[in-house]
C-alpha positions as CSV (number, residue, x, y, z in Angstrom):
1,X,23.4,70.4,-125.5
2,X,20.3,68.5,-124.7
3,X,18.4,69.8,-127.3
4,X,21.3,69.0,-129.7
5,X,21.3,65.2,-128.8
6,X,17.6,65.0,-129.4
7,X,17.4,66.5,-132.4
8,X,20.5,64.1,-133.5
9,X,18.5,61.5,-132.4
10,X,15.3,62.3,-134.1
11,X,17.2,63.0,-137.3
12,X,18.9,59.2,-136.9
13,X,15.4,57.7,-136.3
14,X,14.2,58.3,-139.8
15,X,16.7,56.6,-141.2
16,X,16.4,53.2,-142.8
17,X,18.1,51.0,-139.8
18,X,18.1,50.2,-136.5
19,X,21.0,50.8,-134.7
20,X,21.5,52.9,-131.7
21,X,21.5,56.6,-132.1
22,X,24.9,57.2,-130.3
23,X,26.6,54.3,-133.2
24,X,25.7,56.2,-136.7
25,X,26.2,59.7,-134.8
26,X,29.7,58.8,-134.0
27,X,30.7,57.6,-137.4
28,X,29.1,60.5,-139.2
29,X,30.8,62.2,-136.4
30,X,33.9,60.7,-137.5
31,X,33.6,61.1,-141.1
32,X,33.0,65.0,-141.0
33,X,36.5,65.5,-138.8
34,X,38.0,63.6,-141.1
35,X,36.9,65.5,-144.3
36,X,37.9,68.3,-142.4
37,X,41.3,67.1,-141.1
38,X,41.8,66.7,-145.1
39,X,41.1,70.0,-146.3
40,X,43.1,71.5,-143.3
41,X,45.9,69.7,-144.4
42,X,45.8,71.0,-148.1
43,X,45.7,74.7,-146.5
44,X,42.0,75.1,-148.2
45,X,40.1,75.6,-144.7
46,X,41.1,79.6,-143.6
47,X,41.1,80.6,-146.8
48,X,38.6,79.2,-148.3
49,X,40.2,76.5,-151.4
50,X,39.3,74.5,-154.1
51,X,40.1,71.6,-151.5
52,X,37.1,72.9,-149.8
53,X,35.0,71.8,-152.7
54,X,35.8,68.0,-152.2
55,X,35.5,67.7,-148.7
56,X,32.3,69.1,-148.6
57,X,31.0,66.8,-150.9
58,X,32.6,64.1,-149.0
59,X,30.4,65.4,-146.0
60,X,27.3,66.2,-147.3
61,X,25.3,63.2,-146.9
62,X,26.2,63.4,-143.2
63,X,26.0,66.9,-142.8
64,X,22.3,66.8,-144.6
65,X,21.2,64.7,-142.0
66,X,22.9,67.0,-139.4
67,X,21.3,70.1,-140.5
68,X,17.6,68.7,-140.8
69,X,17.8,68.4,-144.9
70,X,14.9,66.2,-146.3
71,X,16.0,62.4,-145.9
72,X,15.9,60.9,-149.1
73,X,14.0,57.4,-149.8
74,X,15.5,54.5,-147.6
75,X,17.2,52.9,-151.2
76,X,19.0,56.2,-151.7
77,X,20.4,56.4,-148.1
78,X,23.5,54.4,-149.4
79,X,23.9,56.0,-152.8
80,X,24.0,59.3,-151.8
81,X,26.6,58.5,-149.3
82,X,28.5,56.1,-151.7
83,X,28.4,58.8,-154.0
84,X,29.2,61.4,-152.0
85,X,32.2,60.0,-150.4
86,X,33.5,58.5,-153.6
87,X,33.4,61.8,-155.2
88,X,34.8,63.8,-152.3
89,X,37.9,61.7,-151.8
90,X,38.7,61.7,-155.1
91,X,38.7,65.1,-155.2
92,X,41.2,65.6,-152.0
93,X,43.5,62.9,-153.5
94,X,43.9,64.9,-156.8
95,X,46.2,66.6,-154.5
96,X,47.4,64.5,-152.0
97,X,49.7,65.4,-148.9
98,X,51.7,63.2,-146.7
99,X,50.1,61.4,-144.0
100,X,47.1,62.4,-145.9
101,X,43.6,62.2,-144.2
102,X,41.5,61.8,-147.0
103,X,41.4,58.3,-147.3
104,X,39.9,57.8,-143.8
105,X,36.6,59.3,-145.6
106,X,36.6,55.9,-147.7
107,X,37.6,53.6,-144.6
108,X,34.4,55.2,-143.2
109,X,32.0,55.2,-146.1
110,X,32.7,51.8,-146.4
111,X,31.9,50.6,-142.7
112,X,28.8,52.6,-142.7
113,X,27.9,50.8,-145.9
114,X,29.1,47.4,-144.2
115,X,26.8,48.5,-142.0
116,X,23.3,49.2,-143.7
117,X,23.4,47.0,-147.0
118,X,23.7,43.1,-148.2
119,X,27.8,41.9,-148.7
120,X,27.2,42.2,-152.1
121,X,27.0,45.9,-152.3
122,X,29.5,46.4,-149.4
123,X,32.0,44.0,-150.8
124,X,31.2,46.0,-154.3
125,X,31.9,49.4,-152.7
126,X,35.0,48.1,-150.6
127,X,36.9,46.8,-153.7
128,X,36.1,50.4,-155.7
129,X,37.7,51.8,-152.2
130,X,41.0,49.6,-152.7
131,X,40.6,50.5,-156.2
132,X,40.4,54.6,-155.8
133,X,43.4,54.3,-153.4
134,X,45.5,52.0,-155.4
135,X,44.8,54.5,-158.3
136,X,45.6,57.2,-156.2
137,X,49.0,55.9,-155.4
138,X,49.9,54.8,-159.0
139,X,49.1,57.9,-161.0
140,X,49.6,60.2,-158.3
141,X,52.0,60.5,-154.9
142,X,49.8,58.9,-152.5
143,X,51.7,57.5,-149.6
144,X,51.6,54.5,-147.2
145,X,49.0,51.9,-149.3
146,X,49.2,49.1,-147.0
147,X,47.9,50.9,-143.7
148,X,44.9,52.4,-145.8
149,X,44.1,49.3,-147.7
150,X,43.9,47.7,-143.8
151,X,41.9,50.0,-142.9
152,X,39.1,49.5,-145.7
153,X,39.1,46.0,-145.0
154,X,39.0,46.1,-140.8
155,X,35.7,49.0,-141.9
156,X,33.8,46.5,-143.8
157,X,34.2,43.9,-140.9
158,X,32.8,46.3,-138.4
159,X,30.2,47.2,-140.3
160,X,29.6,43.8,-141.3
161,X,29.7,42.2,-137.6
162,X,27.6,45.6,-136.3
163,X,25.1,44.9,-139.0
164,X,25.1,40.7,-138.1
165,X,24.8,41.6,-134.7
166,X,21.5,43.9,-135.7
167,X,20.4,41.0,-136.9
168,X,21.0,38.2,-134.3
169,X,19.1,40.8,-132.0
170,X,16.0,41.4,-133.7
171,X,15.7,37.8,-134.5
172,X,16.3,37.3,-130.4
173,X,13.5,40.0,-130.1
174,X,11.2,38.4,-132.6
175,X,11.3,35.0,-130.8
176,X,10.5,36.5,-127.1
177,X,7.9,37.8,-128.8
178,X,6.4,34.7,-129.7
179,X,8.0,32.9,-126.9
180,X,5.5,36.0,-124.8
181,X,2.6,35.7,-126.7
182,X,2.6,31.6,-127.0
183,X,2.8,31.8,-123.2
184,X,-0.1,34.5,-123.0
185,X,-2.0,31.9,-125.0
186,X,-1.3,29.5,-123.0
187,X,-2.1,31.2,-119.7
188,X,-5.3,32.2,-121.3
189,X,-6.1,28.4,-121.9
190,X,-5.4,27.5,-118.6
191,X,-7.2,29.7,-116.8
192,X,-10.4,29.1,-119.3
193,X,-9.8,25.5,-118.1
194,X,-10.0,26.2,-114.1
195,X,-13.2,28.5,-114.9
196,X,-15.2,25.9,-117.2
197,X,-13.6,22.9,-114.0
198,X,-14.7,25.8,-111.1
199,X,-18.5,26.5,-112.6
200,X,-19.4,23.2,-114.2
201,X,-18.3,21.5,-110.7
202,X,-20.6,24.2,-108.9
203,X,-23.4,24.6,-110.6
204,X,-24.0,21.0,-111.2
205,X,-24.1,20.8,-107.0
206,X,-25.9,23.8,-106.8
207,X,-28.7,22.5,-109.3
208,X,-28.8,19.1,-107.3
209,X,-29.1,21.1,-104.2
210,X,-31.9,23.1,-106.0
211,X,-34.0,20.8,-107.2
212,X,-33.6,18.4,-103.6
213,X,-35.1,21.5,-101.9
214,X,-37.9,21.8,-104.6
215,X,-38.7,18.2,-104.3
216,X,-38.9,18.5,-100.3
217,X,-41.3,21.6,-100.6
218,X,-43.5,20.0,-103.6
219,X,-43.4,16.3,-102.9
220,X,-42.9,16.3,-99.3
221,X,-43.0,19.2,-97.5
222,X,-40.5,19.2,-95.5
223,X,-39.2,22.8,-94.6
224,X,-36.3,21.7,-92.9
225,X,-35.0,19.6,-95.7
226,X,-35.4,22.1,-98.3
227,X,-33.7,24.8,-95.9
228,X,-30.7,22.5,-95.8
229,X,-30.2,21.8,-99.3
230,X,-31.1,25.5,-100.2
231,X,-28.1,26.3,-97.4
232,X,-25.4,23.8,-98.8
233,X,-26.7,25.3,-102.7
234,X,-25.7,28.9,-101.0
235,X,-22.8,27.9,-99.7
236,X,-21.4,25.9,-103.1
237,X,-22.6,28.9,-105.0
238,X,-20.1,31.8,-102.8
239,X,-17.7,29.7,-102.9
240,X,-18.3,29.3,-106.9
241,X,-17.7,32.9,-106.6
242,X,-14.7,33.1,-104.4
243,X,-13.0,30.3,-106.4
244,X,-14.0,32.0,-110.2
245,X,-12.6,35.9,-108.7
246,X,-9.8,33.9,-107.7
247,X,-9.0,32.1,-111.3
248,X,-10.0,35.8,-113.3
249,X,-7.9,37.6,-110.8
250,X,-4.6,36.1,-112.3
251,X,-5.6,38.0,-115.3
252,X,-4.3,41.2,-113.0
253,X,-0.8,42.0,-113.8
254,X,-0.7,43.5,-110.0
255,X,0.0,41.8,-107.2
256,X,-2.9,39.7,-105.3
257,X,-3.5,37.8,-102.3
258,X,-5.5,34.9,-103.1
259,X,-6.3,31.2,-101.5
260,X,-3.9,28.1,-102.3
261,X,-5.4,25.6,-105.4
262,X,-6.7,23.0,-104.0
263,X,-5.0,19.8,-104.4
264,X,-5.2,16.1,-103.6
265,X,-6.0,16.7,-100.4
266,X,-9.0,18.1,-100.9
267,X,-11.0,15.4,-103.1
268,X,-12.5,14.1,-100.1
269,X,-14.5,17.2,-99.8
270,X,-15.2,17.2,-103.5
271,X,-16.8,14.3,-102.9
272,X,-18.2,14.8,-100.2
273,X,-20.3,17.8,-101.4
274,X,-21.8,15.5,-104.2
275,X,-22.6,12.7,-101.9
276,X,-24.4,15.9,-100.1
277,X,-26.2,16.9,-103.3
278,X,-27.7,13.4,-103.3
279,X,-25.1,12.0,-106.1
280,X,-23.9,8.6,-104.9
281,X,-20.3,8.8,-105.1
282,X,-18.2,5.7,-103.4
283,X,-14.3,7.4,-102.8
284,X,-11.3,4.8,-101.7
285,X,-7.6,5.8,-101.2
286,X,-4.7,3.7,-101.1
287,X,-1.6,4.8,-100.4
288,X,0.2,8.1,-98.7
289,X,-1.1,11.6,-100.5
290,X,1.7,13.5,-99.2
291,X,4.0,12.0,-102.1
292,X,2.4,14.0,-104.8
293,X,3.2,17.3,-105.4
294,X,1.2,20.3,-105.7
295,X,0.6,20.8,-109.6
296,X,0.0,17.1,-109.8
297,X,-2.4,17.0,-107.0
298,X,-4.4,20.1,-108.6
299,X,-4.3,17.9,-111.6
300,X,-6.2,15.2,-109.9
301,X,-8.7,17.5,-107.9
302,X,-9.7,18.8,-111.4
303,X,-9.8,15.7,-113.3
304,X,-11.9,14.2,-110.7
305,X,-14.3,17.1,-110.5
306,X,-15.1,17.1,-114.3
307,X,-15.6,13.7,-114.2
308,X,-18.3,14.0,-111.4
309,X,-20.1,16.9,-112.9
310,X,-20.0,14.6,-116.4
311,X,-21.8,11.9,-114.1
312,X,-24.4,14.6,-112.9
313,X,-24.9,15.7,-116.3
314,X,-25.0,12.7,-118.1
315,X,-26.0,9.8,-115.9
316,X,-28.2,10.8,-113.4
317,X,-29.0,8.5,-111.1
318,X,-25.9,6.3,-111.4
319,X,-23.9,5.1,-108.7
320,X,-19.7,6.9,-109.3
321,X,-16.7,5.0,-108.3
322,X,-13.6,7.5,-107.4
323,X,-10.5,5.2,-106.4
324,X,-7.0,6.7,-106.2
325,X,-4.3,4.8,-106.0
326,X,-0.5,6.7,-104.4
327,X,2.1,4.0,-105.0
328,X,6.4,5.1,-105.3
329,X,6.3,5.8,-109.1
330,X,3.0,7.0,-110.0
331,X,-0.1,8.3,-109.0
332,X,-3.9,7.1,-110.9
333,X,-7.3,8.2,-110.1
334,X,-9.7,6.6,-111.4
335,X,-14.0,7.5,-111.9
336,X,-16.6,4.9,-112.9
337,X,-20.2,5.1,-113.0
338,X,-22.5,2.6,-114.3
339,X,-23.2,4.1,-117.8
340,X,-22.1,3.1,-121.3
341,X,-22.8,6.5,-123.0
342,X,-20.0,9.5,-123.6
343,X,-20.5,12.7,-122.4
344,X,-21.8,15.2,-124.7
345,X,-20.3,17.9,-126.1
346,X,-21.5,21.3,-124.8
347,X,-22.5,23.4,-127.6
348,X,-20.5,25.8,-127.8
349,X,-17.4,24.7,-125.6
350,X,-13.9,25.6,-127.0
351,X,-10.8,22.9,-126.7
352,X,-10.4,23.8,-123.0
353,X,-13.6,21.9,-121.2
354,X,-14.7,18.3,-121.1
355,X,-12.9,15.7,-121.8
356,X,-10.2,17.2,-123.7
357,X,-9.7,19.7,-121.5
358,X,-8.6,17.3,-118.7
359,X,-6.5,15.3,-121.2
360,X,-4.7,18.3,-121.8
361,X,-4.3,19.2,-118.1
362,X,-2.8,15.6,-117.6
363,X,-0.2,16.3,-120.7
364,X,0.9,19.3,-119.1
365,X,2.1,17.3,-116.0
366,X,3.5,14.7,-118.1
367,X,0.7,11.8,-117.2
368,X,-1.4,10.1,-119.3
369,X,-5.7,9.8,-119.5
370,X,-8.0,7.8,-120.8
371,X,-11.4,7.4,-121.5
372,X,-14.2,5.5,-122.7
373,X,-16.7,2.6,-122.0
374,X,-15.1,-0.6,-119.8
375,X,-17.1,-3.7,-118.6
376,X,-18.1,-1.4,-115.6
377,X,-19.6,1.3,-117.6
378,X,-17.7,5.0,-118.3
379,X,-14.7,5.4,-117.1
380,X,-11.8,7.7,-116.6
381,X,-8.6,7.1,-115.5
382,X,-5.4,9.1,-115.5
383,X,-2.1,8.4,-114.4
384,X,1.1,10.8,-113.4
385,X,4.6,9.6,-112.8
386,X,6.0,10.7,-109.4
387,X,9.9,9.5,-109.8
388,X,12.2,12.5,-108.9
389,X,13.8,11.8,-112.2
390,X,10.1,13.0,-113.7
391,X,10.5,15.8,-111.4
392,X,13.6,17.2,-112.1
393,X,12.5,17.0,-116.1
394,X,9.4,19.3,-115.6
395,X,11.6,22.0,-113.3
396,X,14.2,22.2,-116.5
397,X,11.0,22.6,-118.5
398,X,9.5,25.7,-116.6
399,X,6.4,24.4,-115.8
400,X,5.4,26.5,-112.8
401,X,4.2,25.5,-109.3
402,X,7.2,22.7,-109.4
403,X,9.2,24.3,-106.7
């Protein structure tokens, strides 16, 4: 029996839609007993009649598929079984019988065709059904119209509503396709974004660190000095390391154990490892941290990190201004160092790094960023909303790690 069903259902697959096997099974299923119901019923089965004739044709574009015949092009799938159970029935209802089967074929034909075509060609074929019958009935002794004239039209709606239904479900699967691969994307964006924050951040400390230590050695020589800066480089660059696995790690579809993000909380030590690497960096706080949230506060530990390595890269020597200001609707962080001139862009660097990079992480979170020169030099500010009303608006959006 096994071996029957696949077969079936390799036979069904080849065929030019995309239903279920188990649906066009049963209604070729059903559409064989009844052709056979209709030549038992004329006395053409044991022996062998004329009768037989017809409902074989009525079967045979079911049965071809049933015995492994060569399926014809996809276009011919509905002619041959238009044709064949036009021809069939018309056959059977030269002779027909009382409670006579034969028009059953047609209600079936019909919902198959329902089923696999356009309405126009299934409304076509249902009106040449009502047409055969009400034929059959005129010129010959056909019985009961009105239950098989309901029936053609309750096939065509089931074959109409399975086909919509085809429809409306490979659309669905079409859009959480894109819906999957826009958030892919996205995730792939995001994570180039924490890399491009995690290595410009360390390897701008790292190179201070670096080129402290060669000063102390060269200039000088002081061993001591250069063995702590060449520590705190060593230390910045594992935990470059530690922090990078980290971010490339969510790139594993497996389950990991890794570290929390850092988050507001933690821009003290940001800033204190560039005040270490000899970068003068002023910080103030105002106002109670523990109001902003997790995403936001990784927000602002990343903003404020490009903005220092931009500072190391592009105006050496000046003196950076972090403030950060927690008040009951909104949080702002602010960086300003003494320069006029913009950062410039990295050859090279996609849409995820620099300064559009951290306007797009403030987007995300629903805040705002801006940048540019001021009557203090460059600056960068960006501000995020904190009202519970915000809140509740990002959680009916999905955006994760607002729990």
């Amino acid at each position: 029996m096994k071996v029957v069903t696949e077969y079936l259902h390799r036979r069904v697959a080849v065929l030019p839609y995309d239903y279920p096997p188990a649906i066009p099974i049963a209604s070729d299923l059903g559409l064989i007993a009844a052709a056979i119901v209709a030549v038992a019923q004329r006395g053409a089965l044991i022996p062998p009649g004329w009768a037989l004739i017809g409902g074989l044709i009525a079967m045979s574009a079911c049965l071809g598929v049933m015995l492994g015949l060569p399926v014809p092009h996809p276009r011919l799938v509905p002619v041959t079984l238009i044709a064949s159970t036009f021809v069939g029935t018309a056959l059977l209802l030269l002779d027909p019988v009382p409670n006579d089967v034969a028009p059953f074929i047609l209600i079936v034909g019909v919902a198959q065709i329902a089923a696999t075509t356009g309405p126009r060609v299934s409304v076509s074929v249902a009106v040449a059904a009502v047409g055969m019958i009400v034929a059959a009935a005129t010129l010959g002794d056909l019985e009961g119209i009105p239950p098989y004239l309901t029936g053609v039209v309750l096939g065509w709606m089931v074959g109409f509503v399975l086909q919509t239904q085809l429809r409306l479900l490979q659309r669905e699967r079409e859009a959480v396709a894109r819906r999957a691969e826009q958030a892919a994307g996205d995730e792939r964006r995001r994570i180039a974004r924490e890399v491009h924050d995690v290595i410009a951040h360390s390897l701008s400390i790292t190179l201070l660190h670096l080129t402290g230590a060669r000063r102390a050695l060269q200039e000088d020589r002081d061993v001591d000095e250069a063995i702590e800066a060449l520590t705190d480089a060593e230390r910045l660059g594992r935990q470059a390391m530690a922090d990078i696995r980290q971010t490339v790690g969510l790139l594993d579809a497996g389950p990991s154990r890794v570290a929390p993000e850092p988050d507001i909380a933690d821009i003290p030590e940001l800033v204190a490892d560039f005040v270490r690497a000899g970068v003068h960096v002023k910080y103030d706080l105002t106002g109670s941290p523990e109001a902003v949230s997790a995403a936001t506060g990784l927000g602002l530990y990343r903003i404020t990190q490009e903005s220092l390595a931009n500072v190391v890269k592009h105006a050496p020597g000046e003196t950076a201004k972090v403030r950060l200001r927690v008040a009951d609707d909104a949080v702002v962080v602010s960086i300003v160092n003494g320069t006029h001139r913009a950062p410039r862009s990295e050859p090279g660097a996609g849409s995820g790094s620099g300064l559009r990079g951290m306007r797009q992480r403030a987007e995300l979170l629903g805040g705002s960023l801006v940048a540019g020169p001021d009557a203090n030099g460059w600056s960068v500010r960006a501000e995020f909303p904190l009202g519970i009303e915000f809140r509740n608006c990002l959680l009916s959006r999905g955006i994760p790690g607002l729990s």
